[in-house]
C-alpha positions in Angstrom: 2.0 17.7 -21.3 0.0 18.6 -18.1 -0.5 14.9 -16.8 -2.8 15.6 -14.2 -4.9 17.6 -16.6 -5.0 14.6 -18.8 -5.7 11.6 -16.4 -8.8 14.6 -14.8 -10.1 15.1 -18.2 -9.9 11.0 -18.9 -11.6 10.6 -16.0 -14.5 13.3 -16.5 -13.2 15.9 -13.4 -13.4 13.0 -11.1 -9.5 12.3 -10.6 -9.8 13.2 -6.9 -12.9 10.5 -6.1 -10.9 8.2 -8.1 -7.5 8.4 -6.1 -10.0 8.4 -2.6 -11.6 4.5 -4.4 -7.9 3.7 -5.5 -6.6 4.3 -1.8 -9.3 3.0 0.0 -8.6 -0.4 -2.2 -5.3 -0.2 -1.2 -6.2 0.1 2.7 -8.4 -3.2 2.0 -5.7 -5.1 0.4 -3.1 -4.4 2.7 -5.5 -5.3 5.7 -5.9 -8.9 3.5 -2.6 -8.9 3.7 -2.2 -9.2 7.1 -4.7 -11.6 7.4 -3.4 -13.7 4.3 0.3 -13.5 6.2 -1.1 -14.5 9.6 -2.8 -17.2 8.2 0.2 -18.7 6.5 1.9 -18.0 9.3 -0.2 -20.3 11.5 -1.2 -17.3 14.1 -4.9 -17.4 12.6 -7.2 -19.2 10.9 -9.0 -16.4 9.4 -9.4 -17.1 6.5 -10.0 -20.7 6.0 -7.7 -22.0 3.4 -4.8 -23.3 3.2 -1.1 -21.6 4.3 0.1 -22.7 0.6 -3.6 -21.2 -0.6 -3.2 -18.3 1.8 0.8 -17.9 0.8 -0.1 -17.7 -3.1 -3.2 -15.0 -2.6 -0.8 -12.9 -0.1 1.5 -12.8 -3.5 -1.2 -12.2 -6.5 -3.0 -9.6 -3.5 0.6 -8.0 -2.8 0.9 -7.4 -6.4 -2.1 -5.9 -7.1 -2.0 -4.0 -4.1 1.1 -2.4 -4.6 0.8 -1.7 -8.3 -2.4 0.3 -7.1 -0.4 2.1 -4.9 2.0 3.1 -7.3 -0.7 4.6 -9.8 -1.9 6.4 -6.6 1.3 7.5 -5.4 2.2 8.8 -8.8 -1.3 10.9 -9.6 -0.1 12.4 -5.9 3.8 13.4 -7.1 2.7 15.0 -10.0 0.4 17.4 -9.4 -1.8 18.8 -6.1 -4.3 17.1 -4.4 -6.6 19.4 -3.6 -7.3 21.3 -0.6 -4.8 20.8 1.9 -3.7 22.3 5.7 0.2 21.8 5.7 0.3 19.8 8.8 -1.8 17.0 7.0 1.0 17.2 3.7 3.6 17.1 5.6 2.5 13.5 7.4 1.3 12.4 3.8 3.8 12.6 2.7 6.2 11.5 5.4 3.9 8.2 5.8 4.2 7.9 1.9 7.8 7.7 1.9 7.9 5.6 5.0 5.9 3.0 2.7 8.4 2.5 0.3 11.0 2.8 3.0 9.0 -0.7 4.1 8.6 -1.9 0.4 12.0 -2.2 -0.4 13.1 -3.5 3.4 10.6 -6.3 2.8 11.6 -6.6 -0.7 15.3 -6.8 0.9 14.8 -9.9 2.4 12.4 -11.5 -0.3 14.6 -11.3 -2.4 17.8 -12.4 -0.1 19.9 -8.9 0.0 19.3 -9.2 3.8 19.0 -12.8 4.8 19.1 -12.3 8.5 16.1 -9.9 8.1 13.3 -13.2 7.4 12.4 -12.6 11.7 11.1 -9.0 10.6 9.0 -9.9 7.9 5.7 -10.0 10.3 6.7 -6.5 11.7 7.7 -4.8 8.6 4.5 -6.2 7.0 2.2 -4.6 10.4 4.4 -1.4 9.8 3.1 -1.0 6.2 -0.6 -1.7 6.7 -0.3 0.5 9.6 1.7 3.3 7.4 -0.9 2.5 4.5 -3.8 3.2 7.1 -2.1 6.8 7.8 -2.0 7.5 4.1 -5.3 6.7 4.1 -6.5 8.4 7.1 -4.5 11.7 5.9 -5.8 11.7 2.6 
């Protein structure tokens, strides 16, 4: 079964636009993220709710985030994109790795595999907004 021929014909020859809205909602919720992590964090008080509020949004956001990342970065591994130069594939798809390089390192220390690791937390989660903006901004 051609998959990408299926999920285009599902979505009436607009799988393309609909991978551009599905990444650019990505880009959004990982820039709440940062602001949701600073915020529990104490560094901000943008926005104005509570670190416990802010901490259990940064988790439901995460989630949501990350499962729309998957769907993206699965439409992208099984079949083309569309036009492409090579220079631009090649940091796609670097950045796109380097993502869930950063997934699993925060993921590391959530989950206690690397309990030294909690002092990264703020710079691996800066890394993967940053990384998700270059997906973005290569897409």
């Amino acid at each position: 079964m051609d998959v990408i021929k299926f999920l285009n014909d599902l979505l009436g020859g607009q799988l393309l636009l609909w991978k551009v809205v599905l990444t650019s909602l990505v880009f959004t919720g990982a820039g709440l993220q940062v602001l949701l992590a600073a915020r529990f964090y104490e560094a901000s008080t943008v926005p104005p709710v509570s670190a416990g509020t802010a901490a259990m949004a940064h988790r439901v956001n995460g989630g949501l985030t990350l499962t729309l990342a998957v769907v993206v970065a699965f439409t992208c591994l099984v079949g083309p994109a569309g036009p492409t130069s090579p220079t631009r594939v090649l940091l796609h798809s670097a950045f796109g790795t380097l993502v869930f390089v950063l997934l699993a390192l925060k993921f590391a220390v959530l989950k206690r595999l690397w309990p030294s690791g909690g002092r990264y937390l703020p710079w691996i989660g800066s890394g993967l907004f940053l990384t998700f903006a270059a997906i973005w901004a290569t897409s």
